[in-house]
N, C-alpha and C positions, 0 to 999 in steps of 0.2 A: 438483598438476597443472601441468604447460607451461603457460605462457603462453600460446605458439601450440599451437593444439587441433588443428588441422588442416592444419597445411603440406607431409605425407607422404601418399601413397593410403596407405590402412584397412593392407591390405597389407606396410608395412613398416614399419606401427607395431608396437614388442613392450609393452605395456602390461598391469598385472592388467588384470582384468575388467570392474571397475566402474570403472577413467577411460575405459578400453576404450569401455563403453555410452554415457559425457558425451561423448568425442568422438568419435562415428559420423554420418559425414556424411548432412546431409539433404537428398531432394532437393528442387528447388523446382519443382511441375507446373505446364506453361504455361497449366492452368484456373484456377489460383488466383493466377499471374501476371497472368493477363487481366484476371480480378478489380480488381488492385491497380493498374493501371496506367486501368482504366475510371474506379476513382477519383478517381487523381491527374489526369486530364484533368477529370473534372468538375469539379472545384478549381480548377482551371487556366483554364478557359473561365469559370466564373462569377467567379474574379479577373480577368478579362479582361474581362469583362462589365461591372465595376465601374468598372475603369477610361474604357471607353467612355461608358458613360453621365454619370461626373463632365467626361468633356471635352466632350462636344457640351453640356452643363448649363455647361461655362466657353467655350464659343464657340471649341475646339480641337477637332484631329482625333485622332485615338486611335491611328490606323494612325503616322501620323510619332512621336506621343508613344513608343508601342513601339519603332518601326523605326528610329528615326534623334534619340536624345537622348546627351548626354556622350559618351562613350566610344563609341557608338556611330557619331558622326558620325569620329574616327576609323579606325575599322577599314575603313569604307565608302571612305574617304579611299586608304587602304593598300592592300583592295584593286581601286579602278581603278586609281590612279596610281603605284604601290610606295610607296619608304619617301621621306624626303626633305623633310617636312613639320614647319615649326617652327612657335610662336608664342612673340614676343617678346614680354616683359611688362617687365621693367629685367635687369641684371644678374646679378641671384639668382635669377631668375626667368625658365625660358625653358621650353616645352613642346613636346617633341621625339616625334613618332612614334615613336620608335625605342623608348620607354618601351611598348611594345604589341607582344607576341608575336605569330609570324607563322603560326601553324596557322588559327584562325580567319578572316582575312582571305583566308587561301587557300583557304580553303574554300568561302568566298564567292565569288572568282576564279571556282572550275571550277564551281561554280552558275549564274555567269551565262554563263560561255562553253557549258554542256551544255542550258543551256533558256531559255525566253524571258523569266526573272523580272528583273529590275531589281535594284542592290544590296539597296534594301530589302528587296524579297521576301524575295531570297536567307538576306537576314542571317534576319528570321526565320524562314523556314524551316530554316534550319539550327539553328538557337537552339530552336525547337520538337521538332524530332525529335531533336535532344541531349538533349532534358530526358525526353521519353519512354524512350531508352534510359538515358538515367542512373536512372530511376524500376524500370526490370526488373532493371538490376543490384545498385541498392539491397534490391529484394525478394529476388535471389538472393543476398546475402550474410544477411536478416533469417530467410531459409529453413531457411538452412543451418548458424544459431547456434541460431536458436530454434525457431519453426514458423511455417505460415502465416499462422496471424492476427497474430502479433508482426511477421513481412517486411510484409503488409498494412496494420499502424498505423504504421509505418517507412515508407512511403512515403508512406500519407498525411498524416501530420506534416511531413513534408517538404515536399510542398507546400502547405502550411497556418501555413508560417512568416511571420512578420511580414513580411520582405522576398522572398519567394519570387512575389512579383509580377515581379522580375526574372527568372524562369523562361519568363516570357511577353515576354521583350526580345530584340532585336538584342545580346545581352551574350555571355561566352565563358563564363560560372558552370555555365549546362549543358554545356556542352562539354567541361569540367575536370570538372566531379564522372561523367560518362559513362565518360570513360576511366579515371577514378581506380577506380568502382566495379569496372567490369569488373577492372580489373588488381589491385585485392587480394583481388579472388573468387577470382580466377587462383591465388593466393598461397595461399589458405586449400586451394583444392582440387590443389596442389603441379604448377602447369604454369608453370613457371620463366618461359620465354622469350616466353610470351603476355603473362607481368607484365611482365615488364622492355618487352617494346615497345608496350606500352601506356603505359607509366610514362613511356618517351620521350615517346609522342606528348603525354601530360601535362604535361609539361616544356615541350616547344614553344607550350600553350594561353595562361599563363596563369605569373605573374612566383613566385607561389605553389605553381605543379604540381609544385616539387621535394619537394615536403611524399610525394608517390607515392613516386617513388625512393628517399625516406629511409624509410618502409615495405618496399617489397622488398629494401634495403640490410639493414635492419634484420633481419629476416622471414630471409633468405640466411645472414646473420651468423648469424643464433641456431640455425638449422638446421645449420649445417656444424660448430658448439660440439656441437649437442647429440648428434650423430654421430660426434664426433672426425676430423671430416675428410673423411667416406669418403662424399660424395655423388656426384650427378651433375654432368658437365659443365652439364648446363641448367641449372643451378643459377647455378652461376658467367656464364655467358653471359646470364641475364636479369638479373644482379644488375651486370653491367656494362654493358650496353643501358639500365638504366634513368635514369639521371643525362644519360645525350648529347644527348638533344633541349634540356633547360636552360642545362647548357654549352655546346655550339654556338652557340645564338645570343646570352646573355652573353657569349664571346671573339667573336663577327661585332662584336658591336654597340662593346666595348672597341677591334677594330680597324680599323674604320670611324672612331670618335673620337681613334685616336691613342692611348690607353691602354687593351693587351688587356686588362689585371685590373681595370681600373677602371671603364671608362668609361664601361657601362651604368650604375655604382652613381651617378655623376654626373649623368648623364641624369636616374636618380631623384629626385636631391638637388635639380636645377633643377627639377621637379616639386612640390617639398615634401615627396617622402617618403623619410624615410629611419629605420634601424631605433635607436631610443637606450632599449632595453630599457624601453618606457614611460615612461621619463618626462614626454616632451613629454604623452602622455596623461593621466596623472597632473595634472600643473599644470590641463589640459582640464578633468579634470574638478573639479576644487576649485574653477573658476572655473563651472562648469556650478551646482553645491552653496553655492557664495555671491552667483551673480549669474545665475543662468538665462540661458535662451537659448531658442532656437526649437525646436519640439518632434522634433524630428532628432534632437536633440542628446542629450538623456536620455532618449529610447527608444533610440537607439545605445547608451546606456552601462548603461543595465537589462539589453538582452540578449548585451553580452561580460561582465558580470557574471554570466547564469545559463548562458552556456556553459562559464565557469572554474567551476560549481557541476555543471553535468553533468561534466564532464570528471572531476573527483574522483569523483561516480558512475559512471563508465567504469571507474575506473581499480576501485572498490572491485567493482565485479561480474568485476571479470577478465577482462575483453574479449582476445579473441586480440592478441599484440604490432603486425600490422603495421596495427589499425586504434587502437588506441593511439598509434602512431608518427604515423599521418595525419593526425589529432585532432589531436594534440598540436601536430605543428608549424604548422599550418596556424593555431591555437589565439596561440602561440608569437607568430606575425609579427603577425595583428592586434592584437593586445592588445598588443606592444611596438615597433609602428612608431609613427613619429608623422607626423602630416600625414590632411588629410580624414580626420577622426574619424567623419563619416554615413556613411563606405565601411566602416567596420569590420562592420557585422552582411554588408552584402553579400561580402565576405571570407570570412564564415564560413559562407556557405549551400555551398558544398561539406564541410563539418564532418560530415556525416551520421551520422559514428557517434555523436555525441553526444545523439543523439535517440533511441537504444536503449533507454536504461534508464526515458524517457518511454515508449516504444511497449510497452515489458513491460507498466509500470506499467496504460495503458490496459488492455489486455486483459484484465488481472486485475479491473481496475473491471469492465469489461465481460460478462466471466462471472459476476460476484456483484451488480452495479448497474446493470443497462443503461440505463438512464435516465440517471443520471451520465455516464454516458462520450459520452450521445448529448448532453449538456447539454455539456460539454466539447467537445467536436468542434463543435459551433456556434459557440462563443464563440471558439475559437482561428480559426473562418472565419469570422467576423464581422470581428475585430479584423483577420483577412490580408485582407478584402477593402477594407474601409472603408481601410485604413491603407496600404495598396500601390495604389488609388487617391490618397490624400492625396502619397505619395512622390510618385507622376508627374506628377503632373497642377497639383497646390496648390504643394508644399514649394518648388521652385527651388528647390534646391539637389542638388550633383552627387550622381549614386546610383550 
């Protein structure tokens, strides 16, 4: 069987029979999307919940804790006053807006110039309603491999992750996995140029949205192999649309500093992060293994540890190639950049496909054990809510 099951309509596939039947697209009905999307907010609100209550219990306010921490106090920054915003620390050391993608912060822009919310609002209202569409098109890719109860534990796992308290932030994580979802839905159900300019807008979220493009690159490539050539233009036209949001503003930001090919990756380097195929991680962690640290540190490193063990699960269930691709790379830069090691799980909360071969898994509990699975599903919102409180509110340290 292909890799990708479904990057052609039904139509002009020529298949026997029976791969014929494995890859017949499914649909996903907007009553069992409603379903899955009521859940992922109740998740969502009662992780929010948790958080409020641990901050008014530490003498904080919850609305700023969400609205306006780390990375958030730059985008808010970016968009009232553009780019232009440094902080000197010494030398090696300098932190440059320019290290922050400009789709989000413009977003925010035409929020507060279209109604009367304040950046914060802005930020999260728009952080809110990216996560909700990122959660229907989660469920339309879990619909249309598996069924609905598989798309339904696929979304809610998603938001039932350790760090998916950040789904509830001023952050760009919904925003990127929104656009990402949609556009390899795009891909699986063969609408070229809807992927590719989603894949942009992806590109422009977030330093990591090229992980999309290299999916529809990928996803295009294998389609025009497996056909010998003879596709459609759309093909070609969303598979070159999908890389220009990330390149654009890497060559803006290289020539704004004076070095097109470079400059953004310096920008990063002055940040601390830069990619040296894990190693700096590595050393992290044998220092984590010989002399502990605060507890960021090795729940960070538990869970890029069980996304390089799903991801081998991905690969061994034979998941379509362009969510393979997304996985992977996305997979790829956190586990082999170094610098802020506690950002690595938040990195991976756009990873969604790698929560597949969990969400089978439930289900199958769930038909033969309901108990178990409903025992399960507590404990993983237990530990999302107590522990995405402790990020915000307790840990200090950047998320």
């Amino acid at each position: 069987m292909p890799l990708v099951r479904t990057l052609a309509p039904p139509t002009a596939v020529t298949t026997p029979p029976a791969a014929e039947r494995s890859i017949r697209p499914r649909p996903a009905p907007t009553a069992s999307m409603g379903t899955a999307l009521g859940l992922f907010l109740a998740a969502r609100l009662l992780g929010t919940a948790a958080v409020a209550v641990t901050a008014w219990a530490a003498g904080r306010h919850p609305v700023l804790l969400l609205g306006r921490s780390w990375d958030s106090i730059w985008y808010l920054g970016i968009a009232a006053h553009g780019y232009g915003r440094s902080q000197y620390f010494h030398a090696a050391s300098v932190h440059s807006d320019l290290a922050f993608f400009p789709l989000y912060p413009g977003m925010l822009r035409a929020v507060t110039e279209l109604t009367p919310l304040s950046g914060l609002g802005a930020g999260l209202l728009t952080a809110w309603t990216a996560a909700g569409v990122a959660a229907c098109g989660i469920y339309a890719i879990g619909a249309r491999l598996h069924d609905r109860a598989v798309a339904t534990a696929l979304v809610l796992l998603w938001g039932l992750l350790p760090h998916s308290v950040v789904l509830s932030m001023a952050y760009t994580e919904p925003v990127l996995t929104a656009f990402a979802a949609w556009s390899l839905y795009a891909v699986l159900t063969g609408r070229w140029v809807w992927a590719g300019t989603l894949a942009l807008c992806a590109g422009l979220a977030r330093p990591n949205g090229f992980a999309v493009a290299a999916a529809v690159l990928a996803a295009a490539t294998y389609e025009a192999w497996r056909r010998r050539g003879k596709v459609t233009h759309r093909l070609w036209t969303g598979a070159a649309l999908g890389p220009l949001g990330w390149v654009a503003y890497v060559l803006w930001v290289g020539r704004r500093q004076g070095d097109l090919l470079g400059g953004y990756f310096e920008v990063q380097r002055l940040w601390g992060s830069r990619f040296d195929f894990g190693l700096g991680a590595l050393r992290f962690v044998r220092h984590l293994l010989l002399e502990g640290d605060l507890l960021v540190f090795p729940v960070s490193m538990v869970i890029v540890a069980a996304a390089l063990l799903l991801y081998g699960l991905l690969l061994a269930d034979r998941a379509p190639l362009p969510l393979l691709v997304y996985a992977g790379v996305l997979l790829f830069v956190a586990a082999g950049g170094d610098g802020f090691f506690e950002c690595k799980p938040r990195f991976l909360l756009p990873a969604f496909p790698l929560l597949l071969p969990l969400a089978c898994a439930l289900v199958r509990t769930a038909r033969t054990r309901p108990w178990h699975a409903t025992l399960v599903v507590g404990a993983l919102a237990g530990l999302s809510f107590a522990y995405g409180a402790y990020l915000v509110v307790l840990a200090q340290r950047p998320l």
